[in-house]
C-alpha positions as CSV (number, residue, x, y, z in Angstrom):
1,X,-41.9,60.8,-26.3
2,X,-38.5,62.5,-26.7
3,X,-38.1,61.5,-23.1
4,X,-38.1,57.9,-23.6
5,X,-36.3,57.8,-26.3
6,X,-33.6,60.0,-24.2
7,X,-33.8,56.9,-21.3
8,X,-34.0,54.0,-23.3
9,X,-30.5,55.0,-25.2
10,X,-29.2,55.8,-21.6
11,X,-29.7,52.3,-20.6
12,X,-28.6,51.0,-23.8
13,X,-25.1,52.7,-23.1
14,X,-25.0,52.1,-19.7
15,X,-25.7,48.1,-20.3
16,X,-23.1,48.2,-23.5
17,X,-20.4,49.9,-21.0
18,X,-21.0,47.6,-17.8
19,X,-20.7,44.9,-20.7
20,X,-17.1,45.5,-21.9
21,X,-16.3,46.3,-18.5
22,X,-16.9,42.9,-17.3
23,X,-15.5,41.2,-20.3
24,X,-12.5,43.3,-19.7
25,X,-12.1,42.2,-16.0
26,X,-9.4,38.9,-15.4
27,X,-10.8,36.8,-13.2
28,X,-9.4,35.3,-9.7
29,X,-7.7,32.0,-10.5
30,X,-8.0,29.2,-8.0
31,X,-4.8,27.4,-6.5
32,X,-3.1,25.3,-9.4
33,X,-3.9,21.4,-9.1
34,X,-2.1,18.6,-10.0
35,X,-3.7,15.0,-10.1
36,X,-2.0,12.0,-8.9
37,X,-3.8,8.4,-9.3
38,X,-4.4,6.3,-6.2
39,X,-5.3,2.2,-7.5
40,X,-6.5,0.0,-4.2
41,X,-8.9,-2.9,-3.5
42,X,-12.0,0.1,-2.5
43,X,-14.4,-3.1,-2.3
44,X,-13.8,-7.0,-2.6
45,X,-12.4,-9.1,-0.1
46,X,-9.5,-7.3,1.4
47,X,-10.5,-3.9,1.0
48,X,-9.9,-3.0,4.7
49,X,-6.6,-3.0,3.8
50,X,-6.9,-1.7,0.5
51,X,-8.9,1.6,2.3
52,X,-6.5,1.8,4.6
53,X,-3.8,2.6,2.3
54,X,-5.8,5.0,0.3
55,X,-7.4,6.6,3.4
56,X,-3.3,7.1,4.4
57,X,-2.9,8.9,1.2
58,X,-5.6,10.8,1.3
59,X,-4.7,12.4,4.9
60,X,-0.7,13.1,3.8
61,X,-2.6,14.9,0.6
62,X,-4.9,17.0,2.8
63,X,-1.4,17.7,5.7
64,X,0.5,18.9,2.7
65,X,-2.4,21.0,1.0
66,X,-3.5,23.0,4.5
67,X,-0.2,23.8,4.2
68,X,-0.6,25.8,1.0
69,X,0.7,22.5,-0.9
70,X,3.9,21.4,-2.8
71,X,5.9,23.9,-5.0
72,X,7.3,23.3,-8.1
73,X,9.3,25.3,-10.1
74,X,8.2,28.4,-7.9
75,X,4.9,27.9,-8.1
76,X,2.3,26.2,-5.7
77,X,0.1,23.6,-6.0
78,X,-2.4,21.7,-4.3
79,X,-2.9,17.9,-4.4
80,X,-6.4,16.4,-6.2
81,X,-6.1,12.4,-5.6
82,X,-8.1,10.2,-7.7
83,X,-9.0,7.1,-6.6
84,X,-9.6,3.9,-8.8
85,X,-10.8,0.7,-7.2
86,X,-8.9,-2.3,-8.4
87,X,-11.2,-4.9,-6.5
88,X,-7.8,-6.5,-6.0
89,X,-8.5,-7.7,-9.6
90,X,-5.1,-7.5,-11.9
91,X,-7.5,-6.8,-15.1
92,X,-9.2,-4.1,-13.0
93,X,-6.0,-2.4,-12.1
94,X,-4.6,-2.9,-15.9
95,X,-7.7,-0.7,-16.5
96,X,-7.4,1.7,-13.4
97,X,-4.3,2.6,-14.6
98,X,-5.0,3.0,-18.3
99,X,-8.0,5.6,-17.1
100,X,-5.5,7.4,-15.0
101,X,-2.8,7.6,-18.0
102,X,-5.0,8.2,-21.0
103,X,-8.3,10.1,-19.7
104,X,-7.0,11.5,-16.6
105,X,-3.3,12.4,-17.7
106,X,-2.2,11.9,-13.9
107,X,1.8,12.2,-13.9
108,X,2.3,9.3,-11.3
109,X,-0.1,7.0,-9.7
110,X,0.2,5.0,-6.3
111,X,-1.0,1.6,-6.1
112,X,-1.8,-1.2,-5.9
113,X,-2.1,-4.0,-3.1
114,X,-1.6,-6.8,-4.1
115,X,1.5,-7.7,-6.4
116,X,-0.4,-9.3,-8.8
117,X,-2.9,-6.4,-9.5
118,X,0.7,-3.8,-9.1
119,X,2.4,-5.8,-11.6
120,X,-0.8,-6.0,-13.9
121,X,-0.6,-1.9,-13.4
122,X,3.0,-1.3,-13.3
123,X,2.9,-3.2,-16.8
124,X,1.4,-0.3,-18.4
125,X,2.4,2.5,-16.4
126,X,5.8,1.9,-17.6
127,X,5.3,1.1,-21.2
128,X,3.2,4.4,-21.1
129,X,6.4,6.2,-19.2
130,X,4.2,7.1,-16.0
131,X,6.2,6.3,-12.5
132,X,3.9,4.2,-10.2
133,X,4.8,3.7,-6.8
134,X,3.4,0.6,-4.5
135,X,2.8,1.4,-0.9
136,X,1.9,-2.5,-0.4
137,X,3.3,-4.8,-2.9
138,X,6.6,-6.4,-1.7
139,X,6.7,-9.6,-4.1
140,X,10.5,-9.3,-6.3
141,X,9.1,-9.5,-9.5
142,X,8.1,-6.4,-9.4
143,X,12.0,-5.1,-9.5
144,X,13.8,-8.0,-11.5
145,X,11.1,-7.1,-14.9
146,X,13.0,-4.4,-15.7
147,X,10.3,-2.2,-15.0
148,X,11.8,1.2,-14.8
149,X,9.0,3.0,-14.0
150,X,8.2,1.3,-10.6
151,X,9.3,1.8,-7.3
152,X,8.5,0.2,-4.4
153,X,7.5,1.7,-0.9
154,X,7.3,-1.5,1.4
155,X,9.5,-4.3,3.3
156,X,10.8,-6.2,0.4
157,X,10.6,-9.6,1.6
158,X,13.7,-10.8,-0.7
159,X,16.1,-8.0,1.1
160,X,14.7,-9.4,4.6
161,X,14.7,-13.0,3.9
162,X,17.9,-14.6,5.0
163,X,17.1,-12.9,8.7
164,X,13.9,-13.9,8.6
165,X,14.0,-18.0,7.2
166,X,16.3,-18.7,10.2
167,X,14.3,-16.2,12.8
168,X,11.2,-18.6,12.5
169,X,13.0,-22.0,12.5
170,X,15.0,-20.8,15.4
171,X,11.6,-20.4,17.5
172,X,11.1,-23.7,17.9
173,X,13.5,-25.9,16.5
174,X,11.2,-26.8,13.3
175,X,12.4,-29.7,11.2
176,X,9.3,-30.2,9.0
177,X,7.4,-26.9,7.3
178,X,4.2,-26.8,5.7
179,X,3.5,-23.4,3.7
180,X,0.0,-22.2,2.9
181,X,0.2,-19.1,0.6
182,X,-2.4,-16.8,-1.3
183,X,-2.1,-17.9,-5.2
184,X,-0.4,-14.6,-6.8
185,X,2.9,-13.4,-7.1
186,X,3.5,-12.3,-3.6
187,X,2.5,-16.0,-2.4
188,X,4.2,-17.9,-5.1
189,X,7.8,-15.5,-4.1
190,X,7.2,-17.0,-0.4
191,X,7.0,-20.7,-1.5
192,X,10.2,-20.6,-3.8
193,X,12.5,-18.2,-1.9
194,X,11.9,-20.4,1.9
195,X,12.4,-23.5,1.0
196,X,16.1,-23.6,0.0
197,X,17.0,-21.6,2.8
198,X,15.1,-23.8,5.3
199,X,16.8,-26.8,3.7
200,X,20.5,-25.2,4.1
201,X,19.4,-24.7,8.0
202,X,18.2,-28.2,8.2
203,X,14.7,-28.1,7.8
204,X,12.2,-29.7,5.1
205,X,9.3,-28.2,3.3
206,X,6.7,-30.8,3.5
207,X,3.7,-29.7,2.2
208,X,3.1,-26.5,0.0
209,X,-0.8,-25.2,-0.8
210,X,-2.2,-22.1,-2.1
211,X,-5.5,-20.4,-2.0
212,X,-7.4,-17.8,-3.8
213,X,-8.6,-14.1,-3.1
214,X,-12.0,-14.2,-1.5
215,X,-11.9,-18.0,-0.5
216,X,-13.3,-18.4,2.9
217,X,-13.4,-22.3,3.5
218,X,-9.8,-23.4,4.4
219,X,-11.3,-26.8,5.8
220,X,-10.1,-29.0,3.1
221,X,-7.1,-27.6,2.6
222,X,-5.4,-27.1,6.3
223,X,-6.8,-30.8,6.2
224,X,-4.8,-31.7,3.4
225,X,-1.9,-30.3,4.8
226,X,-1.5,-31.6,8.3
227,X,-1.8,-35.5,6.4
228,X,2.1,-34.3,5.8
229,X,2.4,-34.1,9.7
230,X,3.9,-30.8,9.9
231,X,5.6,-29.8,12.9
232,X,4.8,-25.8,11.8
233,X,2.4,-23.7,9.2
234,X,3.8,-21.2,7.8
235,X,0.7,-18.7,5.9
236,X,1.3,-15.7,3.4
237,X,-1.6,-14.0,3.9
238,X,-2.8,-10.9,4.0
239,X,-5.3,-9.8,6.9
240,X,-8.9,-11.0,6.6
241,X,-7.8,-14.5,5.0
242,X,-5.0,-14.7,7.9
243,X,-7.9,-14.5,10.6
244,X,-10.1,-17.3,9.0
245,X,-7.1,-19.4,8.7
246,X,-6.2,-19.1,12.2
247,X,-9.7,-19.9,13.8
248,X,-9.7,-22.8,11.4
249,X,-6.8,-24.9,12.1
250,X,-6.9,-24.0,16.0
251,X,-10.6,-26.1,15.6
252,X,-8.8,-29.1,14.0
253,X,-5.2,-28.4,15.1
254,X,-5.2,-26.4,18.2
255,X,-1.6,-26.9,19.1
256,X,-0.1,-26.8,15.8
257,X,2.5,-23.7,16.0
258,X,1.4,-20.8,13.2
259,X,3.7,-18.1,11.4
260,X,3.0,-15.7,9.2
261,X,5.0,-13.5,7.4
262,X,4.3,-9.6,6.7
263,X,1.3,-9.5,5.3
264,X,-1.4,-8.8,8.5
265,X,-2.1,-6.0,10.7
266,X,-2.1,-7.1,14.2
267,X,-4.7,-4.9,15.1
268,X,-7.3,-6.0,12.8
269,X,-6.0,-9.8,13.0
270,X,-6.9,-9.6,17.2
271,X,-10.1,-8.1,16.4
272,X,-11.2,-11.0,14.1
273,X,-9.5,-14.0,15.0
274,X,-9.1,-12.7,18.8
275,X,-6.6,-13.4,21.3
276,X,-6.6,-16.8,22.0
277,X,-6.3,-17.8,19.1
278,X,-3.3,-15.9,18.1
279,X,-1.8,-17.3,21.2
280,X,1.9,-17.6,20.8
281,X,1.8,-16.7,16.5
282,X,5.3,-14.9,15.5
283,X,4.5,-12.3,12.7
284,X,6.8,-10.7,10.3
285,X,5.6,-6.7,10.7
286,X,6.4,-3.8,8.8
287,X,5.5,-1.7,11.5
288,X,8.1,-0.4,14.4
289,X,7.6,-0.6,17.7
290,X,5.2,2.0,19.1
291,X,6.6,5.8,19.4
292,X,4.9,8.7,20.5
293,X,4.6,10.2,17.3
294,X,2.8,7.0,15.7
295,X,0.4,7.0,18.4
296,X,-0.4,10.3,17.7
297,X,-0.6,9.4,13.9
298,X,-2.9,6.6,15.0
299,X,-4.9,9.4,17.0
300,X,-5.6,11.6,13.9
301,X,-6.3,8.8,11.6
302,X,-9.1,7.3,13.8
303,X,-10.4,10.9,14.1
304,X,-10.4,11.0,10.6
305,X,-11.8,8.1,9.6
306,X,-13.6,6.7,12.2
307,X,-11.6,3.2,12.1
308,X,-8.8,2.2,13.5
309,X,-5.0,3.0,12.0
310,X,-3.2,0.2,10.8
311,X,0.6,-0.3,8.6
312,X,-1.4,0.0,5.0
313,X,-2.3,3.5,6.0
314,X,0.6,4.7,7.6
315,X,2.6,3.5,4.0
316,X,-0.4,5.2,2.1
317,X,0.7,8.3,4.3
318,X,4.7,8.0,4.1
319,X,4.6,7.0,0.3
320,X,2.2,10.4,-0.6
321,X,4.6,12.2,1.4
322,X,7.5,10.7,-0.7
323,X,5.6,11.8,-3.8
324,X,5.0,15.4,-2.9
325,X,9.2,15.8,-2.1
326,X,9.9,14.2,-5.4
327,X,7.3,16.3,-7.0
328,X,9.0,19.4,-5.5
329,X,12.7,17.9,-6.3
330,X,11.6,17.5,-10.4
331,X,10.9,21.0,-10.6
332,X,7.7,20.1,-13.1
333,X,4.2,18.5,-12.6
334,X,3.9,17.5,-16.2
335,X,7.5,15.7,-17.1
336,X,6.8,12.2,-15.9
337,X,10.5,11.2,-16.8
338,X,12.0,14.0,-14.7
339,X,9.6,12.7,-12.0
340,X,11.0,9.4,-12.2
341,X,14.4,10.6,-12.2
342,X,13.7,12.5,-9.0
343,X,11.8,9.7,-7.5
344,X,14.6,7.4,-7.7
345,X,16.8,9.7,-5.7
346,X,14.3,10.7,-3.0
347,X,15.2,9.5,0.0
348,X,12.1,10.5,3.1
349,X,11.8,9.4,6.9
350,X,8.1,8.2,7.5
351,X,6.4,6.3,9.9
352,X,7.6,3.0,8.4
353,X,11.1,3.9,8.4
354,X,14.1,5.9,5.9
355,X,12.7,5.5,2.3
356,X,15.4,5.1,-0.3
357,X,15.4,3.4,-3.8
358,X,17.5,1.1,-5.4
359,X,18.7,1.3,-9.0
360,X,16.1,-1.5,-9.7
361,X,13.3,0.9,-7.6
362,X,13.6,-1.4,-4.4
363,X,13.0,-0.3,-1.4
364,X,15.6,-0.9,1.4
365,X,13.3,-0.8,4.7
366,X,13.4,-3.3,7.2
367,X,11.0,-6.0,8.6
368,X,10.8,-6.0,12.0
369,X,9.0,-9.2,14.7
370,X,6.1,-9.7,16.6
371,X,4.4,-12.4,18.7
372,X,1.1,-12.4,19.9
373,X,0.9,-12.9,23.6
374,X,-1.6,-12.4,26.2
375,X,-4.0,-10.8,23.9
376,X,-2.0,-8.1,22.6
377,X,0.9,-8.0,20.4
378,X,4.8,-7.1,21.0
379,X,7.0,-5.9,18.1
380,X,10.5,-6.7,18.3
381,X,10.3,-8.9,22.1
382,X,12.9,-9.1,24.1
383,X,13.7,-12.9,23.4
């Protein structure tokens, strides 16, 4: 009996000992995180683009993290996206970007796509204080709102407009223009900033029609339009309305020349509108010509992802880049005015070009041409 009692208090003390021990021990910490917001069209109507973007993110996040991350303020970090699908809605990304700010407390987001939903977002990223960077959204209003939170990370098409309004007239000689634009901000900047300079070089607008995200039948309006006898269409469009627009008017128009300015990836444009239709269509691009390096880029993302690379991805990639050296430059994760602050002086060399901001968070890259021809595309053609 006295035995038992002897082993049972034996085990008692062991357990009790083993107990404070282990309460005692610290434990291994993980790698610090910090969270950054990514806002894109995930589903809806131009979500390949929207995808792309994030997808190009998400790669540049995983690069910097297999390479033990971003340090700040001597310590390291690795990179947690989180992604928020805007549906290229403007009330989805208002509430995207509230989530991020107030649930998620994410120091900086990137997004969105299309400059309506980014001005929708950027609205309350900077009443909140939070810097939110666009890899997509080129239209001005998003720099003349005195939004000093937002920066932009794509072609402005006010800084490459002058070029770009005589570039197309000077294809062919156009006198009268007809303009076909998706209804948002982006769309609406295209239709007031041509016209007066098409007019100084001698040429009239004759026609102006929008449509809206997700429409699919352009019938009635490329119709519409061509009762204005246009000698050239001009279409602000991003990719998957660009194709539909395309096919349609080469059925009741086939010879009617086509423009369009930066909003389509070649790539994606020749898979669904194909080759001969896109006969002879000048683009504005905000991709260079082909290097070794993007076509090893291009490599790894198909790799990746299973689809091909387009621009929205390789901006996705160059802008999360940009956001892990500003990260490192403000010496903090947490202070989302000294991230702004070192933002706005980042300058980084990406795939798209040398990133650098304007007071006003502008971008200065540069638009660059291409033509369709022979069932491929050329950037920047020897004329």
């Amino acid at each position: 009996m006295r035995s038992k009692k002897f082993w049972a208090l034996l085990l008692i003390m062991v357990f009790v000992v083993v107990s404070v021990v282990g309460c005692g021990a610290k434990k291994e910490e993980g790698p610090a995180v910090v969270k950054l917001g990514v806002i894109e069209p995930l589903t809806g109507s131009i979500a390949y683009g929207g995808q792309a973007a994030a997808n190009g993110s998400i790669l540049a996040a995983k690069d910097i993290n297999a390479k033990g991350g971003i340090t700040v303020g001597g310590k390291k970090y690795q990179i947690e996206l989180i992604l928020e699908d805007s549906k290229g809605v403007p009330k989805d990304s208002a509430a995207a970007a509230t989530k991020l700010i107030s649930k998620d407390n994410v120091p900086l987001i990137i997004g969105d796509f299309t400059s309506s939903s980014t001005f929708a977002s950027a609205e309350i990223a900077n009443r909140e204080g939070v810097p939110i960077i666009s890899p997509l959204s080129s239209a001005e209003k998003l720099t003349t709102s005195g939004f000093t939170y937002f920066f932009r990370g794509r072609v402005t098409t006010h800084n490459n407009i002058g070029e770009a309004a005589q570039f197309w007239l000077d294809r062919g000689g156009y006198k009268k223009v007809a303009m076909l634009a998706i209804n948002d901000d982006w769309g609406r900047g295209d239709t007031t900033l041509y016209p007066p300079l098409w007019e100084k070089a001698g040429a009239k607008v004759v026609a102006t029609e929008y449509f809206d995200n997700g429409q699919t039948d352009f019938y009635p309006v490329l119709n519409k339009i061509l009762k204005a006898k246009p000698d050239m269409l001009f279409v602000t469009a991003s990719t998957e309305p660009a194709a539909l627009i395309f096919k349609q008017m080469r059925e009741i128009a086939p010879t009617l020349p086509l423009i369009t300015s930066g909003g389509i990836d070649p790539v994606k444009t020749l898979e669904l509108a194909g080759g001969k239709v896109l006969e002879g269509i000048w683009f504005w691009s905000v991709d260079p010509p082909m290097t070794p390096e993007i076509a090893a880029f291009d490599k790894r993302y198909k790799e990746e992802f299973k689809v091909d690379s387009m621009s929205n991805a390789k901006s996705g990639y160059d802008v999360m880049m940009l956001v892990a050296k500003a990260l490192e430059a403000a010496g903090t994760v947490t202070d989302r005015k000294a991230i702004r602050d070192a933002l706005s002086k980042t300058t980084y060399d990406g795939y798209q070009g040398h990133y650098n901001f304007a007071a006003s968070g502008d971008s200065y890259l540069k638009m660059n041409f291409g033509l369709f021809k022979d069932g491929a595309f050329l950037i920047n053609p020897k004329l």
